[in-house]
C-alpha positions as CSV (number, residue, x, y, z in Angstrom):
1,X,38.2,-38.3,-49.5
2,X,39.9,-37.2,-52.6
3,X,38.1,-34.3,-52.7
4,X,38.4,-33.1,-49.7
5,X,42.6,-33.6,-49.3
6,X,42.6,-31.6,-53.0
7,X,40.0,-28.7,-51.1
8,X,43.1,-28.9,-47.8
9,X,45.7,-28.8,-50.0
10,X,44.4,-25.4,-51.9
11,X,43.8,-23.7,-48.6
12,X,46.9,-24.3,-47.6
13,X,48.6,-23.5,-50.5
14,X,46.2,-20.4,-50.3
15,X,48.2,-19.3,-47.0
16,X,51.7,-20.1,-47.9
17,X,53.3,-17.1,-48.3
18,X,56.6,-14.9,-47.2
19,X,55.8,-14.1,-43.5
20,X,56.5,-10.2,-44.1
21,X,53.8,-10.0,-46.8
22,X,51.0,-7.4,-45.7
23,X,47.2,-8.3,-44.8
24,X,45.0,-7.7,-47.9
25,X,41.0,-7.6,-47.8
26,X,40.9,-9.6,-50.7
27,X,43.5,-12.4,-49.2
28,X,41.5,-12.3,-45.7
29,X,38.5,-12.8,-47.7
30,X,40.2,-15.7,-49.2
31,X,41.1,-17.7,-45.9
32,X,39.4,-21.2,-46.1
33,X,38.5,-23.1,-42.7
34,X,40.6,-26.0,-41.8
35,X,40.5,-29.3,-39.7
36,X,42.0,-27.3,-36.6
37,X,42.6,-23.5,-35.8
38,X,45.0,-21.6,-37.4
39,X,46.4,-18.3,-37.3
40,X,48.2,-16.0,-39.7
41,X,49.9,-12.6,-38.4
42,X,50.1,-9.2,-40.8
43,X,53.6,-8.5,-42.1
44,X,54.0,-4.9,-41.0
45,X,55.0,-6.2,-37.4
46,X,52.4,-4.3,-35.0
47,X,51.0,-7.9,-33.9
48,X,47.8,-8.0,-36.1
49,X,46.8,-11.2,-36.5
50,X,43.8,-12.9,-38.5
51,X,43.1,-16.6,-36.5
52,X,40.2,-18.9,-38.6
53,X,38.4,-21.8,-36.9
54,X,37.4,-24.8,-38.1
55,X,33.9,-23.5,-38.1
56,X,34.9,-20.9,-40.7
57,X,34.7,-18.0,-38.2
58,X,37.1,-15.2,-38.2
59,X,38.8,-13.2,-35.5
60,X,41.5,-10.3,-35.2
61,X,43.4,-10.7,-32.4
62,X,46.5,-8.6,-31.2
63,X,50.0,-10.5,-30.2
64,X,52.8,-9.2,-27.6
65,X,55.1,-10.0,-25.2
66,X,54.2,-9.3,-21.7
67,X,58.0,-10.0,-19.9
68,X,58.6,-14.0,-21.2
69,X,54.7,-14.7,-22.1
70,X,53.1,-14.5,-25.5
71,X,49.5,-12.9,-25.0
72,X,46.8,-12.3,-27.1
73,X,43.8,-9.9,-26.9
74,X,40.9,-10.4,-29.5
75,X,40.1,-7.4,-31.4
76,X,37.4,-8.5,-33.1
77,X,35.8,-10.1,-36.1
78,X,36.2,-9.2,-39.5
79,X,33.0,-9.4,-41.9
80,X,32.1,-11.2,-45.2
81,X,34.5,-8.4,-46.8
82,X,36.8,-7.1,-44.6
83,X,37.6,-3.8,-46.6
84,X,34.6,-2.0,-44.5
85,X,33.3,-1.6,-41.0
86,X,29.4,-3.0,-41.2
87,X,26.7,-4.9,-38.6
88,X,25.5,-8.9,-39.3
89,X,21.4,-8.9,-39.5
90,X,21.5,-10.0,-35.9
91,X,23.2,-7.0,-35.0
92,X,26.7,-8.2,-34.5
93,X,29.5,-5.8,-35.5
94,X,32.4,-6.2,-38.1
95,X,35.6,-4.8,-38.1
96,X,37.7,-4.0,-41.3
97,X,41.0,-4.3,-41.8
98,X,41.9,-0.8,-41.8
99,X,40.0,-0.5,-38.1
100,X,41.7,-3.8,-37.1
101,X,45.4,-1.9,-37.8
102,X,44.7,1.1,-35.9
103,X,43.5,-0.8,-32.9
104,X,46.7,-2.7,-33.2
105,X,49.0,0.2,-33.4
106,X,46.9,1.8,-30.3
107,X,48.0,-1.5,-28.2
108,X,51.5,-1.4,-29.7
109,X,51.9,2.0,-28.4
110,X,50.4,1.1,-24.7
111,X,53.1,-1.9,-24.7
112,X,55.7,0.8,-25.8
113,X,54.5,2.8,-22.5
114,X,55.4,-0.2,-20.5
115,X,51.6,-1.1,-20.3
116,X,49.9,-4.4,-20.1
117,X,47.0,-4.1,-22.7
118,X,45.7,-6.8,-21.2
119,X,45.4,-5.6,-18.0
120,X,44.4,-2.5,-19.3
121,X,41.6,-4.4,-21.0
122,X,40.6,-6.2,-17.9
123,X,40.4,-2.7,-15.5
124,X,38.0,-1.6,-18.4
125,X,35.7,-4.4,-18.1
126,X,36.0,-3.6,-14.4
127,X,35.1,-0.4,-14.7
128,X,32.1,-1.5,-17.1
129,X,31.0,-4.0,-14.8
130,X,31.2,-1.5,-11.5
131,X,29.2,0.9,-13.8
132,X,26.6,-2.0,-14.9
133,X,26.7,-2.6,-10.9
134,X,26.1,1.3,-10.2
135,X,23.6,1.1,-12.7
136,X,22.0,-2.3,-11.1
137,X,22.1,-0.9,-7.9
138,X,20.4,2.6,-8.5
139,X,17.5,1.1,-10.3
140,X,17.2,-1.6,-7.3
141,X,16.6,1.7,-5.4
142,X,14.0,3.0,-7.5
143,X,12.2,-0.4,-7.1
144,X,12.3,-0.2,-3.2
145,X,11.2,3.5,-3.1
146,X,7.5,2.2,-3.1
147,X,4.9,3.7,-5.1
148,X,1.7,5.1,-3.1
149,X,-0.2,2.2,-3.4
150,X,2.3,0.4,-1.1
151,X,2.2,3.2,0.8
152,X,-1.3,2.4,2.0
153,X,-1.1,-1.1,2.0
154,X,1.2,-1.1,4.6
155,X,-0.1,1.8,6.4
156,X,-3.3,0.2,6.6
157,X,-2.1,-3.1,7.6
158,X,-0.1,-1.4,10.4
159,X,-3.7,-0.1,11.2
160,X,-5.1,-4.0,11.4
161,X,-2.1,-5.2,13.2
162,X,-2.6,-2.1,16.0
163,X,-5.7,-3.3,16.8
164,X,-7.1,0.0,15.3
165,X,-11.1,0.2,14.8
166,X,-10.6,2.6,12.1
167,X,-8.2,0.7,9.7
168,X,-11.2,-0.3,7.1
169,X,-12.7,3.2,7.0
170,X,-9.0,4.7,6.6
171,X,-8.7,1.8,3.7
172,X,-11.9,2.3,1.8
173,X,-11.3,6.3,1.8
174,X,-7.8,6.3,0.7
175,X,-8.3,3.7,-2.0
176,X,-11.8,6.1,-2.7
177,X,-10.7,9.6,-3.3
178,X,-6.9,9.2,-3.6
179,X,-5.5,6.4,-5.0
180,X,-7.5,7.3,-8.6
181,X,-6.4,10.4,-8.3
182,X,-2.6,9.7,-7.5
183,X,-2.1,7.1,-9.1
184,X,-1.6,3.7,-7.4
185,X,2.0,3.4,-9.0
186,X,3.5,7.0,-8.3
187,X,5.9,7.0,-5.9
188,X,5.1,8.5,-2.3
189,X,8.1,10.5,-2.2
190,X,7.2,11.9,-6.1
191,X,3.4,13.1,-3.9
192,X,3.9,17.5,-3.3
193,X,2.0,19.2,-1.0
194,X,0.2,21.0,-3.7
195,X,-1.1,18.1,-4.5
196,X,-2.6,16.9,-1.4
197,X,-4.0,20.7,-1.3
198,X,-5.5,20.4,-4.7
199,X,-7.3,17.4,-4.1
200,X,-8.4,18.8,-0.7
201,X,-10.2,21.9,-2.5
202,X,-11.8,19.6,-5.3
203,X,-13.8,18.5,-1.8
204,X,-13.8,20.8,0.8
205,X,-16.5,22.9,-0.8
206,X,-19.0,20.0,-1.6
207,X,-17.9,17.5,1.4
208,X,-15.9,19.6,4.1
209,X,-16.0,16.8,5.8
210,X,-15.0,14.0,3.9
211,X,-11.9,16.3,2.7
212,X,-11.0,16.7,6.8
213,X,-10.8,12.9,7.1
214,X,-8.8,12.6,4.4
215,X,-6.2,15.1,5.0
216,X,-6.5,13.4,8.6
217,X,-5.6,9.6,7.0
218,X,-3.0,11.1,4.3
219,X,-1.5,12.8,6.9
220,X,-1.0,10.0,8.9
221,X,-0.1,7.7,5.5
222,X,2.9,9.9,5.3
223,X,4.0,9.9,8.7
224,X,3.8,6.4,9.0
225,X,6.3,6.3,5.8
226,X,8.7,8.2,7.6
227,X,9.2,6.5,10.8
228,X,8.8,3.3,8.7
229,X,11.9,4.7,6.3
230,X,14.0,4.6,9.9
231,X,13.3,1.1,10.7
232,X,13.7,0.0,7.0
233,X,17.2,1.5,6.8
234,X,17.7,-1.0,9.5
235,X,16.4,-4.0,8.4
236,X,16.9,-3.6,4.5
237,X,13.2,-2.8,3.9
238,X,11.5,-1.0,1.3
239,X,11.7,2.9,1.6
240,X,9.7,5.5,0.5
241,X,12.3,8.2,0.3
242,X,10.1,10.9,2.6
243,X,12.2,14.2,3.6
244,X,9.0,15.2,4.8
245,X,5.2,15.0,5.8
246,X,3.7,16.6,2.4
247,X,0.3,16.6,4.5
248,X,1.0,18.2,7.7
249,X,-0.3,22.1,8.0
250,X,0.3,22.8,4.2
251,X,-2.5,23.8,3.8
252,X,-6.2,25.6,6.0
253,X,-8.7,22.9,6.9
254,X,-12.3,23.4,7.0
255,X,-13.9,24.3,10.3
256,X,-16.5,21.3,10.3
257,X,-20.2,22.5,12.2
258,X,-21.0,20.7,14.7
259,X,-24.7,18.5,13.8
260,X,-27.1,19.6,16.2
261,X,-29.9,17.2,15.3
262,X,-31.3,15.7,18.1
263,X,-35.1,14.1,18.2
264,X,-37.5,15.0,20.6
265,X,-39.1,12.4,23.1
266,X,-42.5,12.6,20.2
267,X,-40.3,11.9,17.6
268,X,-38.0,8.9,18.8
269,X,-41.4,6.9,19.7
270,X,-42.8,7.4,16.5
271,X,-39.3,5.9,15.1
272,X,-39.6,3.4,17.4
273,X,-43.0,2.3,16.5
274,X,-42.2,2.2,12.9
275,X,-39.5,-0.2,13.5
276,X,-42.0,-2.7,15.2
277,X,-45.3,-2.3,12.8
278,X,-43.4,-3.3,9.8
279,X,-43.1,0.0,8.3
280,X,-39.1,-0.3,8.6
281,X,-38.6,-4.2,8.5
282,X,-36.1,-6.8,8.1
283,X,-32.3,-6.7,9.4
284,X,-32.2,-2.8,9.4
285,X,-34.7,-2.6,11.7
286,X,-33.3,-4.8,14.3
287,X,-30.2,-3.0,13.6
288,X,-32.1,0.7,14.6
289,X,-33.9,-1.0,17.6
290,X,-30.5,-2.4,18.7
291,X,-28.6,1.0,18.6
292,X,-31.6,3.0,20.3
293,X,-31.9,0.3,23.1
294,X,-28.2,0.0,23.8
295,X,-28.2,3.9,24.3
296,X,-27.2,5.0,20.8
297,X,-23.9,3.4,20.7
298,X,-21.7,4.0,18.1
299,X,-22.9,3.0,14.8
300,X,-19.5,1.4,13.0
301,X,-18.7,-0.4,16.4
302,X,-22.2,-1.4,16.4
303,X,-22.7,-2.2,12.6
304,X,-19.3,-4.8,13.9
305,X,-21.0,-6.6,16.4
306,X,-20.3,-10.5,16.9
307,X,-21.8,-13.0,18.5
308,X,-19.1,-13.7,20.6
309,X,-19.2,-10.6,22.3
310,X,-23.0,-11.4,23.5
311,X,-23.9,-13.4,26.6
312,X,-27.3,-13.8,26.7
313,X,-27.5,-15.6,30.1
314,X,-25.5,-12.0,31.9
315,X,-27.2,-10.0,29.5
316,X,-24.3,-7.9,28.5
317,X,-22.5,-7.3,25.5
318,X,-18.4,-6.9,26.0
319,X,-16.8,-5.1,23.5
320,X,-12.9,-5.8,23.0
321,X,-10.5,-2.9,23.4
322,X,-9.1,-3.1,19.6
323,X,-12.9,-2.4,18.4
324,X,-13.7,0.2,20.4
325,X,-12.5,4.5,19.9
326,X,-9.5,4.7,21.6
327,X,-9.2,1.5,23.1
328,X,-5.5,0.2,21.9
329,X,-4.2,3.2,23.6
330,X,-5.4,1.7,27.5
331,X,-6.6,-1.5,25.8
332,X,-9.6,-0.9,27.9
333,X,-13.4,-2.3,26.3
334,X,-16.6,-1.6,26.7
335,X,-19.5,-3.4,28.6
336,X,-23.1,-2.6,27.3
337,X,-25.9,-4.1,29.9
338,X,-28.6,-5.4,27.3
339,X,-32.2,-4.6,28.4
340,X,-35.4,-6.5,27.5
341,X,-35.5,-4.4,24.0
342,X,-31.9,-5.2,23.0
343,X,-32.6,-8.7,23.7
344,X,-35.7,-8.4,21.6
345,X,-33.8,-6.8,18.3
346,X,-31.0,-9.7,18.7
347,X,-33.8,-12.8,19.4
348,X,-35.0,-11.4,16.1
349,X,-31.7,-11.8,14.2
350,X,-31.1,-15.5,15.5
351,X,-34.2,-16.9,14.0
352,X,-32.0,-16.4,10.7
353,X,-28.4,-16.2,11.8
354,X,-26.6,-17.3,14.7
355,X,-22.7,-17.0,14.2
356,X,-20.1,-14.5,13.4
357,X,-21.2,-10.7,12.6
358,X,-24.8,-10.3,13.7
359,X,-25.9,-7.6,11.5
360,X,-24.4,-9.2,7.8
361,X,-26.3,-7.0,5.2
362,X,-27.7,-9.5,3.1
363,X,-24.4,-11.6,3.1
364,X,-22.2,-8.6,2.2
365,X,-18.3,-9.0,2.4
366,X,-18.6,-5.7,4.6
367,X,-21.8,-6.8,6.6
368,X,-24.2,-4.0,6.9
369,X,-23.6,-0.6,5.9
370,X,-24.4,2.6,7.9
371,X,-25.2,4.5,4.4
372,X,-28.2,1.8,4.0
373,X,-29.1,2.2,7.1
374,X,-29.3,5.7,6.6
375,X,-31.3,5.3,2.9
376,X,-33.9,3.5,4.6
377,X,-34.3,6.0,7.3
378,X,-34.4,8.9,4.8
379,X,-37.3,6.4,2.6
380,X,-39.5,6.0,5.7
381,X,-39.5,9.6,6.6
382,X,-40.2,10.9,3.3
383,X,-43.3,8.5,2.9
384,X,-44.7,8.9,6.2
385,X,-43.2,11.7,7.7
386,X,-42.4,14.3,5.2
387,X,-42.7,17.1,7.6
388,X,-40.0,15.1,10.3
389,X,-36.2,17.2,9.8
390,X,-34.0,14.7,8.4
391,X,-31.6,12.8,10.7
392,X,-29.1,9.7,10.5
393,X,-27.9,7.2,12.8
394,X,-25.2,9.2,14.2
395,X,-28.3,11.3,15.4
396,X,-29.3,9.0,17.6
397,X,-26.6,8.8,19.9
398,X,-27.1,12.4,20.2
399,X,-30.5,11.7,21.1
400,X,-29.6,9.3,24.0
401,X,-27.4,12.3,25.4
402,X,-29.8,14.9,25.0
403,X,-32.9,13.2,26.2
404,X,-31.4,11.5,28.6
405,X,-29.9,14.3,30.6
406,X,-34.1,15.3,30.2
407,X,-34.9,12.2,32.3
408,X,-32.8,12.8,35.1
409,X,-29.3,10.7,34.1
410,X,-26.4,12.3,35.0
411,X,-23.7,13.4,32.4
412,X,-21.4,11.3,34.2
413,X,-23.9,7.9,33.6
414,X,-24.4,9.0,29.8
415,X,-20.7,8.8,29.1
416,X,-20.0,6.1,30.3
417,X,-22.5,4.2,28.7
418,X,-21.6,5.7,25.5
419,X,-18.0,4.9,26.6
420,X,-16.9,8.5,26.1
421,X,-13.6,9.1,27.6
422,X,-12.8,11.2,30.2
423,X,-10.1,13.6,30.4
424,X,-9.5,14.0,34.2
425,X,-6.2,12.3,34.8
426,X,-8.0,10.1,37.7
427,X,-10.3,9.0,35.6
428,X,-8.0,8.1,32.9
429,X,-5.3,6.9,34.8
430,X,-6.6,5.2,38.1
431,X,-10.2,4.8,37.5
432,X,-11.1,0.9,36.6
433,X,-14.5,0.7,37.7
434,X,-16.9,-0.8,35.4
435,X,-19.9,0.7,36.2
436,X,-22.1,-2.2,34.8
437,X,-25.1,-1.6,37.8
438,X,-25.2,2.3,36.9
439,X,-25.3,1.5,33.7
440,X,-28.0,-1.1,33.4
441,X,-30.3,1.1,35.8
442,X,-29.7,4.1,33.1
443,X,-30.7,1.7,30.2
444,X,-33.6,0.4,31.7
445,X,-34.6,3.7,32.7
446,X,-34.4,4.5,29.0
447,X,-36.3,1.8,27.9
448,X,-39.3,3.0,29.7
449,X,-39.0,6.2,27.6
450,X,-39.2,4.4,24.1
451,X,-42.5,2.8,24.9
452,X,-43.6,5.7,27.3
453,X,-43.7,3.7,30.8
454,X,-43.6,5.4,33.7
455,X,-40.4,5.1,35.3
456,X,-39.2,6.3,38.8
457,X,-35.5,8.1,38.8
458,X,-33.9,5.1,40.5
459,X,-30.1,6.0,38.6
460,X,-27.9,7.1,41.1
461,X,-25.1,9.9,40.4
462,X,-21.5,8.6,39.9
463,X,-19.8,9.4,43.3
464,X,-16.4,11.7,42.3
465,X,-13.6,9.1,43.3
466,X,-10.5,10.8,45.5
C-alpha cells in the first residue's frame, strides 16, 4: 500500500507544473497512469491536450468552445516517444507532438472562421461513410450482374418450367462447348460478339452443325437475359447488364445439307431381322424395333418414353404436349396407335422393367442415349453389312416418309403420324381432329411391309376440311 501511494504521489508530483508551460516529448513520455483519467492541456493556448487513462493509454485531443459548451475532438494517440510520427506492430498509427500541434492550430483556425470542428468532423465521416456506401453499393452491382454460368442456369430452367422438350439438349450443349470455353464465372454482359463468332468457326468447319445449334441456344441464352433484365429491374432481381443480343446476325451461319439417307424396302427388312435373330440384342434393339413400328417417330421424344404414357388395353401411346416439338406453343400432344410389333418391342422391356422411362440405358441418369444407339448400328453394319451406306436413327424416320408414300399412304396420313405440323392456318388453328383410325390403318399397313405381308391399300386419304 505504501508503495503504491509513494508510486501516486511521484506521478503527481510528475504533472504539477505552471499551467503555461509548453508540451515536451520527453515530459509526455514521462506521464504515469493514475487511479482515474486525467488530462493535461499544452501551454501555448491552441487547445492541445494530452488525456492518460488508467490503462496507461494516451490520447491527443483538441479543446474549444462551441457558444457556452466545452468540446473535445480526439486527435489521436501519441507513441512510445512522442518526438516522431511511427506505426505499432499491429499497424496502429502514432502521432508526434509536432503533428499533434499543427492539427491543433488547423482546428483553431476553423473555430476562428466561426466553424464547428466538430461538425466539420462529423460531415467528413458522412462523407466517408456515403463513399464506403457508394462503394458497398457498386460492388453489390457487380455481384448481381451474373456471370455466364447463371446465365444458363436460369435460361435453361426457364426451358424446364416452359414445358420445352429441348431444355436438356440446350443444357448439355451449352455447358459442352461453351461454358469451358467462356468461362462459367465471366460475366454475360463481359461475352463480345467476336467471341461467340470465334467459337463458332473453331466448329463450323468440322461440325456445321453442331456450331448452328449453338449459335441457335446462345442466341436465345442472350435474349432471354434481356427480357429477364426488364422484369428483374422490377422485382430486384439479378441482372445481367445486356445492351444487346451479342449472338443475333453477328456473324454468316452455315448452310446445313439436308441428309438424304433413306433405306430401301431390301434394306429396312434386313435391319429388321437383325433386331429379332439376336444379332442387335438387348434394350437397343427393342428401342430400334419400337421407333420402326411406331413409324419412325422422333428419336429424343422416343428415347423419353414413360410408362405412363402407354395403355396397353387401347393400344395407344399419348404423348403430352410439353414433350412433344412444338407442343407448348398449342399445348397440343401426340397419339401413336401401337400395332402388334410395338406391343412386341415393349412386352420385351417389361420382363425387366416396368415403371418410369421405358428405355433406361443400363440405369443411366439420362436413360438411353441416341449416340449408343447409333454406335451399335454403325457395329452391326460394319460386321455384317460392310457394303450397306451408313445411316442413323434419324434415318429412319426418313424412311417411314419415303417408303411410305411407296405403299400408297398419303402425305397427309404420314404427317400426322409423325406429328409434323401443318402450316395451313385451318389446320393450325381450327383443326382438332385426332386422326387415331387413319393413323392405326397407316401403321398396320406398315407393319405388313417390315415382315413383307401382303397388305391391301385399306388407308383412306385425309378429306380437306372447309
Amino acid at each position: 500500500m505504501a508503495r503504491r501511494k509513494k508510486e501516486r504521489s511521484e506521478a503527481e508530483a510528475f504533472r504539477r507544473r505552471d499551467k503555461h508551460e509548453t508540451f515536451t516529448p520527453l515530459w509526455i513520455d514521462g506521464l504515469k497512469p493514475l487511479a482515474k483519467p486525467y488530462r493535461e492541456f499544452d501551454g501555448r493556448g491552441d487547445g492541445l491536450g494530452v488525456q492518460v487513462s488508467p490503462s496507461g493509454h494516451k490520447a491527443w485531443f483538441f479543446a474549444y468552445k462551441a457558444g457556452t459548451v466545452m468540446r473535445t475532438i480526439t486527435l489521436g494517440a501519441p507513441g512510445p516517444k512522442c518526438s516522431a510520427d511511427g506505426k505499432s506492430e499491429a499497424g496502429k498509427k502514432f502521432i508526434s507532438l509536432a503533428r499533434a500541434r499543427e492539427l491543433a492550430i488547423a482546428k483553431c483556425k476553423e473555430v476562428e472562421a466561426g466553424l464547428d470542428p466538430h461538425e466539420h468532423v462529423q460531415q467528413r465521416k458522412n462523407e466517408a461513410r456515403a463513399q464506403q456506401e457508394a462503394i458497398q453499393t457498386a460492388r453489390e452491382s457487380e455481384r448481381r450482374i451474373g456471370s455466364f454460368q447463371a446465365l444458363v442456369d436460369a435460361y435453361c430452367d426457364s426451358l424446364d418450367e416452359l414445358g420445352r422438350s429441348s431444355a436438356k439438349e440446350v443444357r448439355r450443349a451449352l455447358m459442352r462447348d461453351a461454358v469451358p470455353i467462356f468461362g462459367a464465372d465471366t460475366k454475360a454482359s463481359a461475352i463480345t460478339a467476336d467471341d461467340i463468332a470465334d467459337l463458332y468457326d473453331s466448329l463450323k468447319k468440322a461440325h456445321p452443325v453442331k456450331a448452328n445449334r449453338l449459335a441457335s441456344y446462345l442466341s436465345g441464352a442472350f435474349q432471354y437475359a434481356r427480357e429477364h433484365d426488364r422484369q428483374a429491374r422490377r422485382t430486384d432481381g439479378t441482372l445481367f447488364g445486356l445492351s444487346h443480343n451479342p449472338a443475333r446476325g453477328e456473324f454468316k451461319r452455315v448452310k446445313e445439307k439436308a441428309a438424304k439417307r433413306s433405306l430401301e424396302f431390301s434394306e429396312l427388312r434386313t435391319v429388321w431381322a437383325a433386331l429379332h435373330n439376336g444379332q442387335i440384342d438387348g434394350e437397343i434393339a427393342y428401342f430400334l424395333r419400337y421407333l420402326i413400328a411406331t413409324g419412325g417417330q422422333r428419336v429424343r421424344e422416343t428415347l423419353r418414353l414413360e410408362w405412363s404414357e402407354i395403355s396397353l388395353e387401347s393400344m395407344v401411346w399419348d404423348m403430352p404436349a410439353e414433350k412433344t416439338k412444338g407442343g407448348w406453343k398449342n399445348d397440343l400432344g401426340h397419339v401413336v396407335p401401337l400395332t402388334t410389333q410395338a406391343l412386341a418391342a415393349l412386352e420385351c422391356v417389361r420382363v425387366y422393367n416396368n415403371a418410369g422411362k421405358v428405355f433406361k440405358g443400363n440405369g443411366r441418369a439420362n436413360g438411353l442415349l441416341d449416340t449408343s444407339v447409333n454406335r451399335a448400328l454403325q457395329r452391326w453394319r460394319e460386321k455384317h453389312l460392310p457394303a450397306m451406306p451408313p445411316f442413323t436413327t434419324r434415318d429412319l424416320r426418313r424412311t417411314f416418309k419415303t417408303l411410305g408414300g411407296k405403299i400408297g399412304l398419303t402425305k397427309e396420313i404420314r404427317d400426322k403420324v409423325q406429328s409434323h405440323k401443318t402450316q395451313d392456318a385451318s389446320s393450325k388453328n381450327y383443326d382438332r381432329f385426332d386422326y387415331a383410325d387413319q393413323k392405326r390403318l397407316a401403321l398396320e399397313a406398315w407393319s405388313a411391309v417390315l415382315t413383307e405381308t401382303p397388305v391391301q391399300s385399306n388407308v383412306k386419304p385425309i378429306r380437306k376440311r372447309a
